[in-house]
N, CA, C and O of each residue as an XYZ file, in Angstrom:
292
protein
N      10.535     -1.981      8.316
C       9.188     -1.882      8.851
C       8.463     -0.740      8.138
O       9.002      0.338      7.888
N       7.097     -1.079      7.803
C       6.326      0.038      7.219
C       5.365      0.256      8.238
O       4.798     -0.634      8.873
N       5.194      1.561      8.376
C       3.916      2.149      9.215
C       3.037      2.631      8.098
O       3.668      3.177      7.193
N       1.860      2.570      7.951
C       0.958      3.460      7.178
C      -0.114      4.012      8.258
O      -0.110      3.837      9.476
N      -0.965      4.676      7.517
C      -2.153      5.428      8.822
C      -3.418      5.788      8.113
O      -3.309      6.884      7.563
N      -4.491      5.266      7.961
C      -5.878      5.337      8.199
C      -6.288      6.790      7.795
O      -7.192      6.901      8.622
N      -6.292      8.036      7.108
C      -6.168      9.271      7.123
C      -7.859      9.681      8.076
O      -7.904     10.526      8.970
N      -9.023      8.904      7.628
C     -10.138      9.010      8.089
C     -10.461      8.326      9.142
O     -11.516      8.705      9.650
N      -9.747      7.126      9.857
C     -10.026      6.526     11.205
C      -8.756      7.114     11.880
O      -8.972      7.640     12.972
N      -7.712      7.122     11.520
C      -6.383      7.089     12.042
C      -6.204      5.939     12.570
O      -5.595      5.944     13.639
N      -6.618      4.722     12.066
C      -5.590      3.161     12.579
C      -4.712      3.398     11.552
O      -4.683      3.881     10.420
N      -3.393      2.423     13.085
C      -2.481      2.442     12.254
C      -1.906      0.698     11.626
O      -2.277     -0.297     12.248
N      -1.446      0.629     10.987
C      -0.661     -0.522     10.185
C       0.608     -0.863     10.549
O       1.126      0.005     11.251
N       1.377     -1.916     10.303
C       2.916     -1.865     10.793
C       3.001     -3.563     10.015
O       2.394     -4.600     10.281
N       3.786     -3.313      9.234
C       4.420     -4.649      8.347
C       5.868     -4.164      7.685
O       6.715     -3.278      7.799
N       5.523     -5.515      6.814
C       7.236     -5.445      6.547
C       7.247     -5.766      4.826
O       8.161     -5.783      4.002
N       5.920     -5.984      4.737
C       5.804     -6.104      3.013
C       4.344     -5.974      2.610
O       3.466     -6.761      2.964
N       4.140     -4.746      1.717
C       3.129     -4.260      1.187
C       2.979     -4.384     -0.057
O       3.814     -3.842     -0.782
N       1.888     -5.124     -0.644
C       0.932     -5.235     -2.539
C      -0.290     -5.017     -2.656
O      -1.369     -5.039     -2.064
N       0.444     -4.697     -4.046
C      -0.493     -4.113     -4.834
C      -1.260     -5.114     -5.495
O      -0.587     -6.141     -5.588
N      -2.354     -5.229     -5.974
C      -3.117     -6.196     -6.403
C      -4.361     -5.678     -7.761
O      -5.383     -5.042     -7.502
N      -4.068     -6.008     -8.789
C      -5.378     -5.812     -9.551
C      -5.534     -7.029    -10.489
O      -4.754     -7.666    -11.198
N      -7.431     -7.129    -10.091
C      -7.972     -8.502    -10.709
C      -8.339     -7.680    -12.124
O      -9.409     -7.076    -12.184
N      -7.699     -7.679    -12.911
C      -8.047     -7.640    -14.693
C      -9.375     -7.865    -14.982
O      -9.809     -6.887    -15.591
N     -10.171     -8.668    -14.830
C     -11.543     -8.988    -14.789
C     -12.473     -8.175    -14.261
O     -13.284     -7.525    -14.921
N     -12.366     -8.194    -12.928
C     -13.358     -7.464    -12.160
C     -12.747     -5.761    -11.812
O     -13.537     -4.980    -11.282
N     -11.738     -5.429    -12.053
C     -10.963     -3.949    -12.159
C     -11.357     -3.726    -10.496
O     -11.749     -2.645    -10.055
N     -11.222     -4.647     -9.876
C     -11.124     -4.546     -8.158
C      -9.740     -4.757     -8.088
O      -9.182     -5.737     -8.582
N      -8.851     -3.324     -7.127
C      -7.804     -3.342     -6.668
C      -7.666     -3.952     -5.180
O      -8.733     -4.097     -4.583
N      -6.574     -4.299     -4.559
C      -6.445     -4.767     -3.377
C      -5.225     -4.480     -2.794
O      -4.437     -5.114     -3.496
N      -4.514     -3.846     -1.840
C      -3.715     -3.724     -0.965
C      -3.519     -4.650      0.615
O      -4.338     -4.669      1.534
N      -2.463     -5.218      0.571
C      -1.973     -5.906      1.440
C      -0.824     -5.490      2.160
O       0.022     -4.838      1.549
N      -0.611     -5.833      3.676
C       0.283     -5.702      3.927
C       0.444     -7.025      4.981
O      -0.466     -7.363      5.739
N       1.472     -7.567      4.917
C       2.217     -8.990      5.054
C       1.029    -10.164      4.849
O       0.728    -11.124      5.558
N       0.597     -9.773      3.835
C      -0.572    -10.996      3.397
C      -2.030    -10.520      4.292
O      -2.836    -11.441      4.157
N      -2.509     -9.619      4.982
C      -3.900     -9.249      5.592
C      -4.145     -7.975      4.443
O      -3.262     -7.144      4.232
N      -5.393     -7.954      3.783
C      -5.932     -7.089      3.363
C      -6.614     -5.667      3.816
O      -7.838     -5.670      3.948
N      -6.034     -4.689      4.014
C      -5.915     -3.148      4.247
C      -6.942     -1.949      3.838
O      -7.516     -1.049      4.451
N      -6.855     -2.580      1.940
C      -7.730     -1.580      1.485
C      -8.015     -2.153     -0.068
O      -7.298     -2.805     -0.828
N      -9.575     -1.546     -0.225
C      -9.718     -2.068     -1.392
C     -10.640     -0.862     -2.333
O     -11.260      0.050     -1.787
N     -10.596     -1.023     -3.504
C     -10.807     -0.084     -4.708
C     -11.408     -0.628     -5.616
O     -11.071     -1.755     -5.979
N     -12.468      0.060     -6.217
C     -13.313     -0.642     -7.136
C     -13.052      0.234     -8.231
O     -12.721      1.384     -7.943
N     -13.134     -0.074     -9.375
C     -12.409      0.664    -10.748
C     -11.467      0.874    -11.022
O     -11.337      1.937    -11.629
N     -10.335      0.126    -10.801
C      -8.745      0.521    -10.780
C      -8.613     -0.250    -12.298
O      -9.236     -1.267    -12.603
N      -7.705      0.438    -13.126
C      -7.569     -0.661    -14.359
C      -5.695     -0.974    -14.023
O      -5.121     -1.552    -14.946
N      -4.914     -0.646    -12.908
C      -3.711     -0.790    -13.259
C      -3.031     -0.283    -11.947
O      -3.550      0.715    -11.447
N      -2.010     -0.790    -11.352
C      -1.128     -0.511    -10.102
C      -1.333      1.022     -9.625
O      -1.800      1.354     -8.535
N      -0.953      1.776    -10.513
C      -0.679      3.214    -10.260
C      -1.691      3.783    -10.184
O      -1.553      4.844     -9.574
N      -3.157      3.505    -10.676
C      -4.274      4.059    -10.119
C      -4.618      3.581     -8.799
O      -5.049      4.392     -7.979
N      -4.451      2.097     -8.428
C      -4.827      1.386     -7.129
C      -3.879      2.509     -6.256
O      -4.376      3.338     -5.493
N      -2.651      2.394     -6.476
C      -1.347      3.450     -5.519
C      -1.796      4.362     -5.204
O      -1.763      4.677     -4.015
N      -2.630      5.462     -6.518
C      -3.196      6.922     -6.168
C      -4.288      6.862     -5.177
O      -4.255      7.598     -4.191
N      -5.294      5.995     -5.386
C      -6.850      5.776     -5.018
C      -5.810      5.323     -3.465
O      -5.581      6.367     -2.855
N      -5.443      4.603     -3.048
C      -4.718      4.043     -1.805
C      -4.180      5.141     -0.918
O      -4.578      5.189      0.245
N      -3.306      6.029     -1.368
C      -2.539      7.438     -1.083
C      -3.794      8.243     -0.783
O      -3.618      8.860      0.268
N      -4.841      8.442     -1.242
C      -5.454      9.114     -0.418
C      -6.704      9.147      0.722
O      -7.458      9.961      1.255
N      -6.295      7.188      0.728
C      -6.892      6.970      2.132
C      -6.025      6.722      2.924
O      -6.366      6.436      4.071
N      -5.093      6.742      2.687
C      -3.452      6.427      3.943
C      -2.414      7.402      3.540
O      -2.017      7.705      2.414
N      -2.064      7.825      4.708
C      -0.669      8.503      4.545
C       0.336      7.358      5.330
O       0.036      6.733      6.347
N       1.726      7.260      4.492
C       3.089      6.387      4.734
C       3.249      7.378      6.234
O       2.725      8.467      6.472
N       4.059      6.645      6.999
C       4.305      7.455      8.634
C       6.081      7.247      8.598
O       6.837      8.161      8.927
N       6.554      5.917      8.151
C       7.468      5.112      8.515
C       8.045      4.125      7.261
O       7.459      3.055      7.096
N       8.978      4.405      6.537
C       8.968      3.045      5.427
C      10.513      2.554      6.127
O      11.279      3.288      6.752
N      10.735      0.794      5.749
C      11.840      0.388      6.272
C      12.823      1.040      5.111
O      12.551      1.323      3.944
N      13.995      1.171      5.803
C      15.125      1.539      5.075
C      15.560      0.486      4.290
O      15.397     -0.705      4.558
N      16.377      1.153      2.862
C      16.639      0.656      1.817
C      18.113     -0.454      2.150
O      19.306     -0.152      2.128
N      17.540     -1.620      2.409
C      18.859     -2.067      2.890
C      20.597     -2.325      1.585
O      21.745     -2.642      1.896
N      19.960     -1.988      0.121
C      20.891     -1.516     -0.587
C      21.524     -0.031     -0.851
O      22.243      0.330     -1.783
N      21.157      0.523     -0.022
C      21.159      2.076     -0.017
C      22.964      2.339      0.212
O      23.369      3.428     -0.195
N      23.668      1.699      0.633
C      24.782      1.756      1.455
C      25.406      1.593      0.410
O      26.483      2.188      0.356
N      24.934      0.616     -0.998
C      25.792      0.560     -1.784
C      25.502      1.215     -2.822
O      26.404      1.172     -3.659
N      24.639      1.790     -3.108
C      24.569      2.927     -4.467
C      25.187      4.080     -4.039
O      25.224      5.049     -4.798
N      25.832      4.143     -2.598
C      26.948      5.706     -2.932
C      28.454      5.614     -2.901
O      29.139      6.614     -3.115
Protein backbone atom coordinates (compact mmCIF):
# COMPACT_ATOMS: atom_id res chain seq x y z
CA UNK A 1 0.00 0.00 0.00
CA UNK A 2 1.17 3.53 -0.83
CA UNK A 3 0.04 6.55 1.13
CA UNK A 4 1.11 9.88 -0.41
CA UNK A 5 -0.13 13.46 0.99
CA UNK A 6 -1.18 16.66 -0.71
CA UNK A 7 1.76 18.95 0.96
CA UNK A 8 -0.62 22.19 0.18
CA UNK A 9 -4.25 20.66 0.80
CA UNK A 10 -3.11 17.75 2.92
CA UNK A 11 -5.47 15.06 1.04
CA UNK A 12 -4.45 12.03 1.36
CA UNK A 13 -3.98 9.10 -1.39
CA UNK A 14 -3.81 5.30 -0.67
CA UNK A 15 -3.10 2.76 -3.67
CA UNK A 16 -1.18 0.03 -4.52
CA UNK A 17 0.41 1.15 -7.87
CA UNK A 18 1.75 4.49 -8.82
CA UNK A 19 2.99 6.12 -12.75
CA UNK A 20 4.73 8.06 -14.10
CA UNK A 21 3.63 9.37 -17.37
CA UNK A 22 5.22 11.70 -20.05
CA UNK A 23 3.48 12.66 -23.42
CA UNK A 24 6.80 13.39 -25.67
CA UNK A 25 4.73 15.74 -27.73
CA UNK A 26 3.03 17.91 -25.51
CA UNK A 27 6.00 17.61 -22.48
CA UNK A 28 2.73 17.21 -20.13
CA UNK A 29 3.66 14.86 -17.25
CA UNK A 30 1.00 12.78 -15.43
CA UNK A 31 0.94 10.80 -12.20
CA UNK A 32 -1.37 8.05 -11.35
CA UNK A 33 -2.15 6.06 -8.76
CA UNK A 34 -4.12 2.68 -9.45
CA UNK A 35 -5.19 4.17 -12.80
CA UNK A 36 -7.03 7.79 -11.23
CA UNK A 37 -4.97 10.76 -12.06
CA UNK A 38 -3.30 12.67 -8.91
CA UNK A 39 -1.12 15.19 -10.42
CA UNK A 40 -0.12 16.83 -13.38
CA UNK A 41 2.98 18.97 -14.77
CA UNK A 42 3.42 21.00 -17.63
CA UNK A 43 7.12 21.09 -19.02
CA UNK A 44 8.48 17.86 -17.94
CA UNK A 45 10.81 16.47 -20.81
CA UNK A 46 11.44 13.01 -18.88
CA UNK A 47 10.35 10.73 -15.66
CA UNK A 48 12.80 12.22 -13.24
CA UNK A 49 11.80 15.74 -13.77
CA UNK A 50 7.89 14.69 -13.58
CA UNK A 51 9.29 12.63 -10.01
CA UNK A 52 11.05 16.01 -8.83
CA UNK A 53 8.15 18.51 -9.95
CA UNK A 54 5.67 15.61 -8.13
CA UNK A 55 7.97 15.39 -4.75
CA UNK A 56 7.34 18.71 -4.16
CA UNK A 57 3.71 18.72 -4.22
CA UNK A 58 3.44 15.37 -2.19
CA UNK A 59 5.29 13.98 0.46
CA UNK A 60 5.39 9.66 0.45
CA UNK A 61 3.69 8.91 4.25
CA UNK A 62 3.64 5.01 3.69
CA UNK A 63 5.23 2.87 0.70
CA UNK A 64 4.19 -0.99 0.52
CA UNK A 65 6.99 -3.18 1.49
CA UNK A 66 9.40 -4.73 -0.86
CA UNK A 67 7.91 -8.08 -1.14
CA UNK A 68 11.50 -9.35 -2.55
CA UNK A 69 13.29 -7.81 0.24
CA UNK A 70 13.46 -11.18 2.23
CA UNK A 71 15.47 -12.46 -0.46
CA UNK A 72 18.29 -10.06 -1.21
CA UNK A 73 19.73 -10.81 2.41
Amino acid sequence: MITIENISTGDVHEGDEIEFFVDDDTYIGEVYLDGELIFQSLDVMNDNQLEHAFRQEYKLLKEADDIFSDFTN
